[in-house]
C-alpha positions in Angstrom: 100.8 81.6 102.9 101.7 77.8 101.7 101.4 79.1 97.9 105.0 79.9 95.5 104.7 81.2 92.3 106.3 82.1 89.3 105.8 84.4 86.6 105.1 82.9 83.3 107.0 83.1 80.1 105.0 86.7 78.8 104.7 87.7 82.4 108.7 88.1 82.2 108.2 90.4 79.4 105.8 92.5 80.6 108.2 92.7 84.4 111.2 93.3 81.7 109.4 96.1 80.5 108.2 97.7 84.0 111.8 97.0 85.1 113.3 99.3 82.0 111.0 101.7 82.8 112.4 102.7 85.7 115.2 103.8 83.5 118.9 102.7 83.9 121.1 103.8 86.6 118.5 104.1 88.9 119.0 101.2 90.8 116.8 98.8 89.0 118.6 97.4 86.3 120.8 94.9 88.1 119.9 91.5 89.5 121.3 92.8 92.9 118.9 95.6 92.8 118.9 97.5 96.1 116.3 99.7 95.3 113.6 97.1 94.1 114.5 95.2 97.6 114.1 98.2 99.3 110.9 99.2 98.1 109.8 95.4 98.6 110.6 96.0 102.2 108.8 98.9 102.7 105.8 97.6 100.7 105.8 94.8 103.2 106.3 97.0 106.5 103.8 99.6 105.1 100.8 96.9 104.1 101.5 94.1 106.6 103.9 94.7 109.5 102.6 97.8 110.4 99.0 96.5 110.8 100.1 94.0 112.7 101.8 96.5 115.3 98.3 98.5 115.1 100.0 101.4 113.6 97.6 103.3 111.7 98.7 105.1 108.8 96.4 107.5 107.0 95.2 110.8 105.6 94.9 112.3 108.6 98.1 110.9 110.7 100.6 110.1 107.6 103.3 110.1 109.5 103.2 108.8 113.4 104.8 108.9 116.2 106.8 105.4 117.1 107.9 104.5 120.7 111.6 103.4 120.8 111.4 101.4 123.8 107.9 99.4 122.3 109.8 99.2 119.1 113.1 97.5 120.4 110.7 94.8 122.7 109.4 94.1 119.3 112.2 94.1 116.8 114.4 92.1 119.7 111.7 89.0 119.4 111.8 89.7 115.6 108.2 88.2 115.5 104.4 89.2 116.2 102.5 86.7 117.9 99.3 86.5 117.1 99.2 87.8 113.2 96.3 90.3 112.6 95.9 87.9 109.6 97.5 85.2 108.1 97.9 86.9 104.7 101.8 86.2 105.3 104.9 84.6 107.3 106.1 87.6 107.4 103.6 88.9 110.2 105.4 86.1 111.7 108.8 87.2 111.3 109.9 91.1 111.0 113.5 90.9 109.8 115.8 89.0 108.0 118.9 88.1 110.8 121.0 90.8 109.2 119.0 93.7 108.9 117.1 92.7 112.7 120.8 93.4 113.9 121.3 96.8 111.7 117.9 97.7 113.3 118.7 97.4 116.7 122.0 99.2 116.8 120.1 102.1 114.9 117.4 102.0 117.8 120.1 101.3 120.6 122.0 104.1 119.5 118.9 106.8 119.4 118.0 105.5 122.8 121.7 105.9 124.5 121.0 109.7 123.3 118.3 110.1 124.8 115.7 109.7 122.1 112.6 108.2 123.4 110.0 108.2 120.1 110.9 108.8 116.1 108.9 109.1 113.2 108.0 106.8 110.8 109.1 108.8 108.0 112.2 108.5 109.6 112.0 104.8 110.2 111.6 104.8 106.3 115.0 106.1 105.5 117.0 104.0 107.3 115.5 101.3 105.2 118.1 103.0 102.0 120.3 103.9 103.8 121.6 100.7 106.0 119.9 98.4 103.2 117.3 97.3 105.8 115.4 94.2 104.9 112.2 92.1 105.6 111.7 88.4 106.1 112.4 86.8 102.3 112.7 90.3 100.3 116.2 89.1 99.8 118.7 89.4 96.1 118.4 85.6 95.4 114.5 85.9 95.6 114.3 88.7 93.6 116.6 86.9 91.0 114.4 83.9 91.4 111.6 86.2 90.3 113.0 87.9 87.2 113.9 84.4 85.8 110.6 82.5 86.3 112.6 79.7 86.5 112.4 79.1 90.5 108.9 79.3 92.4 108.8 81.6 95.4 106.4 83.0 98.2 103.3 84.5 96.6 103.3 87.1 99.0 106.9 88.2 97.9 105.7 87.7 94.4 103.1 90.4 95.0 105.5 93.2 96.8 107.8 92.4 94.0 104.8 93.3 91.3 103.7 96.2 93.5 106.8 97.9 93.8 107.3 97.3 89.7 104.3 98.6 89.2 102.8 95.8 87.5 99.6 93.3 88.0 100.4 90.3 89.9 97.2 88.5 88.4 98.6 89.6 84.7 101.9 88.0 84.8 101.6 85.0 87.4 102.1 81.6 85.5 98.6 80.1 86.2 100.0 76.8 85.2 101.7 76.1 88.4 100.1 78.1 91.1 101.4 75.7 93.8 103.8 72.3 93.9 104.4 69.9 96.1 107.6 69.2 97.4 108.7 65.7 96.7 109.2 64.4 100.2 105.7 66.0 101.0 104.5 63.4 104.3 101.2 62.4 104.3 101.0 65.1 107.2 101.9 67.8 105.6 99.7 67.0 102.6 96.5 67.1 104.8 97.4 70.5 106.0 97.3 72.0 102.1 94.3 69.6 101.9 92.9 71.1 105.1 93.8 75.3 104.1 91.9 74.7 101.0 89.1 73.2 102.5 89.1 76.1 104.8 89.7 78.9 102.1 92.5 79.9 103.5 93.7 81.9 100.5 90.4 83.9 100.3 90.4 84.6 104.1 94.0 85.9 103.9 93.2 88.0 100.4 90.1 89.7 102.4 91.5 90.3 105.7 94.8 91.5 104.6 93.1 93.9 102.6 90.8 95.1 105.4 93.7 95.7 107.5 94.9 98.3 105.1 93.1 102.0 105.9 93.0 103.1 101.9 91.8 99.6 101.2 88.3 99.1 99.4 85.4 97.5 101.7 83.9 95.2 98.9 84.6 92.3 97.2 83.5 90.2 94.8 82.5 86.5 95.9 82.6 83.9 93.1 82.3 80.9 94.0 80.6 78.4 91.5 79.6 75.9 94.2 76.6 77.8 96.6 77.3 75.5 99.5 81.1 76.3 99.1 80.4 79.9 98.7 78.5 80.1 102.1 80.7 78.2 104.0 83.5 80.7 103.0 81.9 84.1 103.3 81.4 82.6 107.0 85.1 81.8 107.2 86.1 85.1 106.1 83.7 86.9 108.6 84.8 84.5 111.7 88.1 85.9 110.5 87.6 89.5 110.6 85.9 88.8 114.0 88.5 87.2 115.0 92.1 88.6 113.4 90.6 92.4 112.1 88.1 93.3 115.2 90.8 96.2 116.0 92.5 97.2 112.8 89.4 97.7 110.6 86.5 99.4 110.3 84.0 97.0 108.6 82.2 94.7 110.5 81.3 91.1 109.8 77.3 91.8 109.7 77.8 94.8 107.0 80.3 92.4 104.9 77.8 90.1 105.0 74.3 92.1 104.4 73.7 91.8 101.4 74.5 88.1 100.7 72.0 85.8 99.5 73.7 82.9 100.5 73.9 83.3 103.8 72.6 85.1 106.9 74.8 87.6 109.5 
């Protein structure tokens, strides 16, 4: 996603509140909080990364089985070409350069003993203890975040909500949901131009939340212009063919049924 964010002046207050909460001395209070960049991290593995890797968690298999060797080709490239979605960069890139390294000695280690698989669970925990981090979910963002006074990635806006317990919607600054940067080319222009055109933002909301096994199967389309709405529900259901086929269960001519806008 192209879109940063900020929270707005009573959003602040309301992520004050969520953050005191959480109670002092727990790790939350500080803007170097290790436990709110933690939980960001995992938020992201859990609800993109994983998906992306086809790793199904769920009521049935809560806790599965990882392959060392699979996992090392992966976390050495650091990447995951192609996304499942394009809900976020950070399908594109695992691990920030510090925490890819922490990750492979962990791995390289397990392997020189002789470990061949390990549990996710277990994958969780290193995450506290080495301070294991995902692309962006790093202390100046999060500072950037509790200020309002910087805009960052939407999507690390939302973990940051999610793991705060708090409604991204509710305390997002609607005034500035997306700048341009001043030496903005022409080029790059036409590519924001071009994502709207294309409802990017709605295909990413909908697939990323397909991808997720706990995630609801309906949505809401409003759109106040009927061509515009058709020509994004089929945008979103060339996406799920395209992106989801694997990870989801839905397919494009249920999501699609009951539409009277357009046809499966």
């Amino acid at each position: 996603m192209t879109n940063k964010v900020k929270a707005s002046p009573e959003g602040q207050k309301i992520i004050e509140t969520a953050r005191a909460k959480k109670g002092r001395g727990t790790g939350w209070a500080s803007d170097k909080s290790h436990q709110a960049l933690t939980d960001a991290s995992l938020y992201q593995l859990q609800n993109v990364i994983l998906p992306a890797l086809g790793i199904s968690v769920n009521k049935d298999n809560p806790n599965p089985t990882l392959n060392l060797k699979k996992l090392k080709a992966i976390i050495d490239k650091n990447c995951i070409k192609p996304p499942i979605n394009e809900y976020s960069r950070v399908t594109l890139t695992i691990f920030t350069d510090d925490s890819q390294e922490k990750v492979l000695t962990i791995i390289n280690n397990l392997i020189a003993d002789d470990r061949t698989q390990l549990r996710l669970n277990d994958f969780y925990n290193f995450f506290d203890k080495h301070k294991l981090r995902t692309d962006r979910i790093t202390d100046i963002n999060w500072r950037y975040f509790l200020s309002g006074k910087k805009l960052i990635d939407k999507d690390i806006f939302i973990a940051f909500c999610e793991v705060l317990g708090v409604s991204w919607q509710k305390v997002i600054d609607q005034k500035t949901p997306f700048k341009h940067k001043k030496d903005s080319t022409k080029a790059t222009l036409l590519v924001e131009v071009l994502n709207t055109f294309n409802h990017q933002e709605q295909k990413d909301l909908v697939c990323s939340n397909l991808a997720l096994s706990h995630s609801p199967k309906a949505f809401l389309v409003i759109n106040s212009c009927s061509f515009s709405r058709t020509w994004m529900l089929r945008r979103i259901a060339y996406e799920i063919k395209t992106f989801g086929k694997k990870e989801v269960e839905v397919k494009p001519e249920d999501f699609l049924s009951q539409s009277q806008h357009t046809s499966p």
